[in-house]
ZAMIPA-160282 format. One record per residue (C-alpha): residue in three letters; x, y, z. Coordinates in pm, whole numbers, plus 50000, padded with zeros to 5 digits. Layout:
BEGIN
AlaXYZ;...
REM end
This chain:
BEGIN
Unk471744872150664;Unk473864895850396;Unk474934862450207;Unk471024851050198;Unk469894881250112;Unk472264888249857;Unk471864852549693;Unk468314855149680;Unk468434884049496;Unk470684868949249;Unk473364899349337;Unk476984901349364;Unk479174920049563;Unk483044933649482;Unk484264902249593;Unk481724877449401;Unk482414896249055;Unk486494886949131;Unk485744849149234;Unk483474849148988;Unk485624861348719;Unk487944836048818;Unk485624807448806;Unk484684818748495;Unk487844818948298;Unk488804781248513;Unk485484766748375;Unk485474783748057;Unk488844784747808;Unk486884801847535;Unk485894831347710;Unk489414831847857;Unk490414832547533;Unk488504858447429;Unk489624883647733;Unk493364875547662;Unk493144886847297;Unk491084917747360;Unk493874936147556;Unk496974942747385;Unk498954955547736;Unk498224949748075;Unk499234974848322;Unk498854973348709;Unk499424997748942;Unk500194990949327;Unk501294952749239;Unk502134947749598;Unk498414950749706;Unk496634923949501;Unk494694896349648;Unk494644864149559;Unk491594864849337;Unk492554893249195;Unk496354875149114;Unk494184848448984;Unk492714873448729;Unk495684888548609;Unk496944854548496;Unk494264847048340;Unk494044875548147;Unk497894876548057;Unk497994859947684;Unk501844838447589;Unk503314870047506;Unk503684881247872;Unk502104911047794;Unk502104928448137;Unk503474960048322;Unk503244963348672;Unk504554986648897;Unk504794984949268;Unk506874980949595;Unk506454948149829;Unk507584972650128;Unk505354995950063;Unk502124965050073;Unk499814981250367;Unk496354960050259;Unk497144928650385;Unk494374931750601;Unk492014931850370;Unk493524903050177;Unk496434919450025;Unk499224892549933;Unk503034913649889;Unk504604880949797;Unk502374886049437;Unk505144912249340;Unk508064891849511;Unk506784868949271;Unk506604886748982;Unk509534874148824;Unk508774832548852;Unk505254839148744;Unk506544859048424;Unk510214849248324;Unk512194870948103;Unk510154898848256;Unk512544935548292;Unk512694947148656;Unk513134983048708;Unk514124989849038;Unk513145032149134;Unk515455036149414;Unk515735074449428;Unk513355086649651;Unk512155125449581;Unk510255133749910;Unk512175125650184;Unk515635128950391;Unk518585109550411;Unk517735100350803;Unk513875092750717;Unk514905069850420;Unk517695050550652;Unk514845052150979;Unk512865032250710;Unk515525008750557;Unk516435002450902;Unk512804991351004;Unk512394968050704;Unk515354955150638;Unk514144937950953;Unk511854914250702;Unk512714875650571;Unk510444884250298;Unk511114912850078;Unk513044925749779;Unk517204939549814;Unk516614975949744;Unk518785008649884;Unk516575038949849;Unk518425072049793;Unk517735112049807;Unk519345142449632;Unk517355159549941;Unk520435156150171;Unk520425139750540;Unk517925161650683;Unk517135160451070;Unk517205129451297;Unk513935106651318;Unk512755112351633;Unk511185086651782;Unk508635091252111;Unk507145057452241;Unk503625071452480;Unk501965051452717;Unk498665060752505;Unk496555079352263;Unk496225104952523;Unk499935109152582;Unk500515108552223;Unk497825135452168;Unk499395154352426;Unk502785150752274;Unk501885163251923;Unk500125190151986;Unk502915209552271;Unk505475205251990;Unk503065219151768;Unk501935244652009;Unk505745254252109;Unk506755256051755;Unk503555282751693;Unk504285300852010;Unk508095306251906;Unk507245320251579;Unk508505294551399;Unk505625276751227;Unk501535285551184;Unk499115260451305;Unk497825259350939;Unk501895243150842;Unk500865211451004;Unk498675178650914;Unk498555148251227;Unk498675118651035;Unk496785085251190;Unk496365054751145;Unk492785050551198;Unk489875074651216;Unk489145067251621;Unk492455079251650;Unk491075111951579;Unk489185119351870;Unk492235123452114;Unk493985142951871;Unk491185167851821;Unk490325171652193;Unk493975176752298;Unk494235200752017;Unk491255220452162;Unk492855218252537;Unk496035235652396;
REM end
């Protein structure tokens, strides 16, 4: 009923003006043309979280001199369920040879143990880029890991170490943030929070 509705009124959504765009520039060399020479530099942030129309786009736009920038991390792509395609940046370098790769590998907010938790996880993927991250920040304390039977448990778990930690004078409650991965994840958290 949306896709009626919407084609009846002659609209387009987000993801019409991207297929759209690319139709455009397939069907249409001139016009192309005419977008390539009108931007001077290309720059794109977050490289790893394109989708394939939006890839589409970008080459497109790109004129002979390869005049594009991007920055990003393929293990830090977290939008592939919502079309993102990581192998864009893995690609980076066929689609645009000669291109410079820059490779940031000092890492500025976290531990030694959280960065080598994290290399250990993904180092675990066929398809990514070599890369050892590194910290000034020192090893820090060990990852701890706690695998709970639920969102309940996990609640639960969260908020007595947060609770001890308060109740031995070590931290206020206003030193923490619960991070989640989706917002119905919220509702245990909050009601365990209020039990404690």
């Amino acid at each position: 009923l949306y896709e009626q509705l919407r084609q009846q009124a002659g609209a387009l959504d987000f993801d019409d003006l991207l297929i759209e765009t690319v139709r455009l520039f397939k069907e249409q060399p001139d016009i192309r043309k005419k977008w390539q020479a009108k931007f001077k530099y290309i720059l794109i942030d977050e490289y790893q979280d394109t989708n394939a129309a939006q890839y589409a786009i970008v080459k497109n736009l790109v004129s002979k001199n390869n005049n594009i920038c991007v920055v990003g991390d393929d293990w830090q792509s977290i939008y592939s369920w919502r079309g993102a395609d990581f192998t864009n940046i893995l690609n980076f370098e066929r689609d645009f040879p000669g291109a410079e790769i820059v490779k940031l590998e000092q890492n500025y907010r976290s531990t030694g143990a959280i960065l080598e938790a994290a290399h250990n996880v993904i180092s675990k993927n066929v398809q990514r880029t070599d890369k050892k991250l590194w910290t000034a920040e020192g090893q820090g304390a060990p990852v701890q890991v706690h695998g709970a039977y639920d969102e309940a448990e996990e609640a639960h778990t969260v908020a007595s170490r947060i609770s001890s930690q308060v109740m031995i004078g070590a931290r206020d409650y206003h030193d923490y943030a619960i991070l989640y991965r989706t917002n119905a994840q919220s509702r245990s958290f909050e009601e365990e929070m209020r039990k404690q």
